[in-house]
Biotite code that builds the C-alpha atoms (Angstrom):
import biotite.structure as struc

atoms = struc.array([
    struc.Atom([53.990, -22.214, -19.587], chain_id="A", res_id=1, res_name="UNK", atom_name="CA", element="C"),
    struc.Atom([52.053, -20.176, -17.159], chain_id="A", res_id=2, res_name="UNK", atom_name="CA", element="C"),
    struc.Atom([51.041, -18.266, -19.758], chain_id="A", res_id=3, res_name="UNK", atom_name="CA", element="C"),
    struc.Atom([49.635, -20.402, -21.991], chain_id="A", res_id=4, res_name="UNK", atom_name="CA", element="C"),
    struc.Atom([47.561, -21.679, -18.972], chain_id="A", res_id=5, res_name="UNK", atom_name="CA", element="C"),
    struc.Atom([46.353, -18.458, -18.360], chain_id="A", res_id=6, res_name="UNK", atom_name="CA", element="C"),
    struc.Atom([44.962, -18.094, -21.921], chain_id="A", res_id=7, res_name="UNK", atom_name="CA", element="C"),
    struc.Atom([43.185, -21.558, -21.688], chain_id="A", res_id=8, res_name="UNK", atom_name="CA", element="C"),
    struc.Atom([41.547, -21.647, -18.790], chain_id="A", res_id=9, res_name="UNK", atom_name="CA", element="C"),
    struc.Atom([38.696, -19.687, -17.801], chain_id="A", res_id=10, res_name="UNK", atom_name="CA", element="C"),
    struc.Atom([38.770, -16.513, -16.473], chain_id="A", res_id=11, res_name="UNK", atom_name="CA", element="C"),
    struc.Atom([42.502, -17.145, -16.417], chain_id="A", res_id=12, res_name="UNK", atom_name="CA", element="C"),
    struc.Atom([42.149, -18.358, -13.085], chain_id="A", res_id=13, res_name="UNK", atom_name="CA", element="C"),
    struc.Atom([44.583, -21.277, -12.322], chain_id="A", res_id=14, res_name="UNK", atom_name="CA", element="C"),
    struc.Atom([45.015, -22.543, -8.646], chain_id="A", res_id=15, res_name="UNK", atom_name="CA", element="C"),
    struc.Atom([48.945, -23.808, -8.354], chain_id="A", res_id=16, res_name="UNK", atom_name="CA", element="C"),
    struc.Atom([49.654, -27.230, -6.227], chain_id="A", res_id=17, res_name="UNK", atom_name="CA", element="C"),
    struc.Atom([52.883, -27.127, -4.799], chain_id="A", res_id=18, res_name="UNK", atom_name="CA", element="C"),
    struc.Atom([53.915, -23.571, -6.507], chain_id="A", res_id=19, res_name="UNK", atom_name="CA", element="C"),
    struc.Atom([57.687, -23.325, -5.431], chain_id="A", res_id=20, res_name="UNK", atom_name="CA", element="C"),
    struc.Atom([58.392, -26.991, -5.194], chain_id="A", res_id=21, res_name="UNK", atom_name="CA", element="C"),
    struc.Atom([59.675, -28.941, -8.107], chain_id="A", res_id=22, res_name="UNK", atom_name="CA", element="C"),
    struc.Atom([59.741, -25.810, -10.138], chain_id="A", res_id=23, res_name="UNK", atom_name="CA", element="C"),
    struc.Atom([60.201, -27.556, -13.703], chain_id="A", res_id=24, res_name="UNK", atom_name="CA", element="C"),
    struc.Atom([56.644, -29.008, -13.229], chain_id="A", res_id=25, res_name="UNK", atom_name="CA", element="C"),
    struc.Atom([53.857, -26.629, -13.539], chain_id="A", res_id=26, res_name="UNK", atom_name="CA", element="C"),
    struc.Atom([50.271, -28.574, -11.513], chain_id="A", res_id=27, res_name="UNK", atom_name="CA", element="C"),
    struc.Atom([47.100, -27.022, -10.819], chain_id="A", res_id=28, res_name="UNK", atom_name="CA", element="C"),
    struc.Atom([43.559, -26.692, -10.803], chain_id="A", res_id=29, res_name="UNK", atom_name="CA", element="C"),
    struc.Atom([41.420, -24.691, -13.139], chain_id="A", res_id=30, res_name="UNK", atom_name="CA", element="C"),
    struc.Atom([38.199, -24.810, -15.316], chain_id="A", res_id=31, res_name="UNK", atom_name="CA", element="C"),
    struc.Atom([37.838, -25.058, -18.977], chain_id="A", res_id=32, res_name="UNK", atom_name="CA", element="C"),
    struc.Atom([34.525, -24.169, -20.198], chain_id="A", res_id=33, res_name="UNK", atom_name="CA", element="C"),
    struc.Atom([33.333, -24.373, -16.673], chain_id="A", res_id=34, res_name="UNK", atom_name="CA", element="C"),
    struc.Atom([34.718, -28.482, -16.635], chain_id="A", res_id=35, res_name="UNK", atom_name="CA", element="C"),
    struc.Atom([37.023, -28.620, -13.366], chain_id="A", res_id=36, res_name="UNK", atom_name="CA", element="C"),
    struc.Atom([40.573, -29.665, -14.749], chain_id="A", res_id=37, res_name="UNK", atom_name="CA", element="C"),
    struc.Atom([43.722, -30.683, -13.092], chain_id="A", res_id=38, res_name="UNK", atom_name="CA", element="C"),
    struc.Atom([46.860, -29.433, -15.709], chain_id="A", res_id=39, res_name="UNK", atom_name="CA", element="C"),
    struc.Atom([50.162, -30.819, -15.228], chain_id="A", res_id=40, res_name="UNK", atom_name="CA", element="C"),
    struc.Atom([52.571, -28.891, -17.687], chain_id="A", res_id=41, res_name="UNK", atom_name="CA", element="C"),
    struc.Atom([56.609, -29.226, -17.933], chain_id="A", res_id=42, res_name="UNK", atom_name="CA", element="C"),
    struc.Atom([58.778, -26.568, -18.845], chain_id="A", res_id=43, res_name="UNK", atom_name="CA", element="C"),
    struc.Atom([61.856, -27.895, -19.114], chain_id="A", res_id=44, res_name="UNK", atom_name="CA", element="C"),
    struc.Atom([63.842, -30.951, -17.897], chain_id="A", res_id=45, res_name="UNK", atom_name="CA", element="C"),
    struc.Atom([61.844, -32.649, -15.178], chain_id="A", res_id=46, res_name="UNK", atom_name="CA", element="C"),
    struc.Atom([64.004, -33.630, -11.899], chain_id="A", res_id=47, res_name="UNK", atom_name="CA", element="C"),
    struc.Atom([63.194, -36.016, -9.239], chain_id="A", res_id=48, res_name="UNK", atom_name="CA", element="C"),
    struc.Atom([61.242, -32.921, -7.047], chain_id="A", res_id=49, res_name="UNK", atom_name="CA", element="C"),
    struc.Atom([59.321, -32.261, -9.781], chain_id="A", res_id=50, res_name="UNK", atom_name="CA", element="C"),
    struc.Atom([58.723, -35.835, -10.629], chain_id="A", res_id=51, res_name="UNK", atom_name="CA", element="C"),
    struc.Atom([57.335, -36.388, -7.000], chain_id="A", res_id=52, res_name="UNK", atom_name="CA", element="C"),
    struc.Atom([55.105, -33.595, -7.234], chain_id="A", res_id=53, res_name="UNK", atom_name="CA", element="C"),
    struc.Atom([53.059, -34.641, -10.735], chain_id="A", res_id=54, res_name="UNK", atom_name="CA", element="C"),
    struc.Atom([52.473, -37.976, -9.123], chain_id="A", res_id=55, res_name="UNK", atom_name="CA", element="C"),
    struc.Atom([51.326, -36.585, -5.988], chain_id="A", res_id=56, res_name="UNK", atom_name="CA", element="C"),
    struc.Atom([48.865, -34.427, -7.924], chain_id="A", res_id=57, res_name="UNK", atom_name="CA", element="C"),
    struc.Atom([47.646, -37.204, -10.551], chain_id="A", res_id=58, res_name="UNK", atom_name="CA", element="C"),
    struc.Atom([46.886, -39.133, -7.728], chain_id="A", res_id=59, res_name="UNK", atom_name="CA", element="C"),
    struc.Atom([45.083, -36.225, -6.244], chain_id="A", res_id=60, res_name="UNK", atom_name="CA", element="C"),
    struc.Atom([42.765, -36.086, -9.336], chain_id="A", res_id=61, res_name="UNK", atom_name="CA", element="C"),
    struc.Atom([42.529, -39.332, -9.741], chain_id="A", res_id=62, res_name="UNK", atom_name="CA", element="C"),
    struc.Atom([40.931, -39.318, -6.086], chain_id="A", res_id=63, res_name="UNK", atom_name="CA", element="C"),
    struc.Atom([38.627, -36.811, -7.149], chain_id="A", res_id=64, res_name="UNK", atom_name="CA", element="C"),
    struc.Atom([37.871, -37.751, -10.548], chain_id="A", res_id=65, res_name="UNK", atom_name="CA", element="C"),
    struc.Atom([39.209, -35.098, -12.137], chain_id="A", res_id=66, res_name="UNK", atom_name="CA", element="C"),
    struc.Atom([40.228, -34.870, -15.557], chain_id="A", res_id=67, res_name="UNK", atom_name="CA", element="C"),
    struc.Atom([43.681, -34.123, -16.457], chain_id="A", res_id=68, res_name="UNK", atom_name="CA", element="C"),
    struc.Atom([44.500, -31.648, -19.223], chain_id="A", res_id=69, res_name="UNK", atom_name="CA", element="C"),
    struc.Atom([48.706, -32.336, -20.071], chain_id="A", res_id=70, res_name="UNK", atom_name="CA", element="C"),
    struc.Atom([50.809, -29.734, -21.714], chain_id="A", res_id=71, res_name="UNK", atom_name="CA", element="C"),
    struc.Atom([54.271, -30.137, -22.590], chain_id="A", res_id=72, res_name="UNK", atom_name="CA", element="C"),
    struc.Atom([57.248, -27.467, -23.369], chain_id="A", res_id=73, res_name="UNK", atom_name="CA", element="C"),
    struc.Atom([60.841, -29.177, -23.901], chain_id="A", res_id=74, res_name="UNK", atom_name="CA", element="C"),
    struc.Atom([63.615, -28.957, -26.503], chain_id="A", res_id=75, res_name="UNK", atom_name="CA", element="C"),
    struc.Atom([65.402, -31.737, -26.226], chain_id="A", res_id=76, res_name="UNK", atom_name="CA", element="C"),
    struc.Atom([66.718, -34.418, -24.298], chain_id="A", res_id=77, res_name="UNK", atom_name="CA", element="C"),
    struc.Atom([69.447, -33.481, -21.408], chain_id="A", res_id=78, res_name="UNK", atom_name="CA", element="C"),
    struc.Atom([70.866, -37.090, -20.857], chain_id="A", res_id=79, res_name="UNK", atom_name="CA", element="C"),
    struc.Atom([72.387, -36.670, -24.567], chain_id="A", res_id=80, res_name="UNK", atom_name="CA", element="C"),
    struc.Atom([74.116, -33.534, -23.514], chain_id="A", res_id=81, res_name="UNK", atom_name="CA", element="C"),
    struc.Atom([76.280, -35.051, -20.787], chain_id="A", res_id=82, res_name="UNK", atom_name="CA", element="C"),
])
């Protein structure tokens, strides 16, 4: 998911909130087409951790009026796999 950041954002610069907490829940700041953005993006199952952080950081942006850009990368649902 990272990567496909990287390629939409400018410069490929991407500023990561909470980087090694909550790890299935990619947030951060950035700029698309010079617009400051706040992308949340999952890459997998999300967990409680990485529940708590998106919330913190929409509320951050909501704070700040910033935009939200959301991405999402999953395969399927892991409750039916129990």
């Amino acid at each position: 998911m990272r990567e496909i950041i990287a390629r939409i954002v400018d410069g490929s610069r991407f500023d990561e909130f909470k980087q090694f907490y909550g790890q299935t829940l990619v947030c951060g700041f950035a700029r698309i087409w010079g617009y400051p953005v706040g992308i949340v993006a999952n890459n997998g199952i999300l967990f409680s951790e990485s529940a708590v952080k998106g919330a913190h950081f929409v509320e951050l942006c909501a704070q700040r009026g910033i935009p939200l850009v959301l991405r999402q990368n999953i395969a399927g649902s892991w409750a039916w796999s129990l």
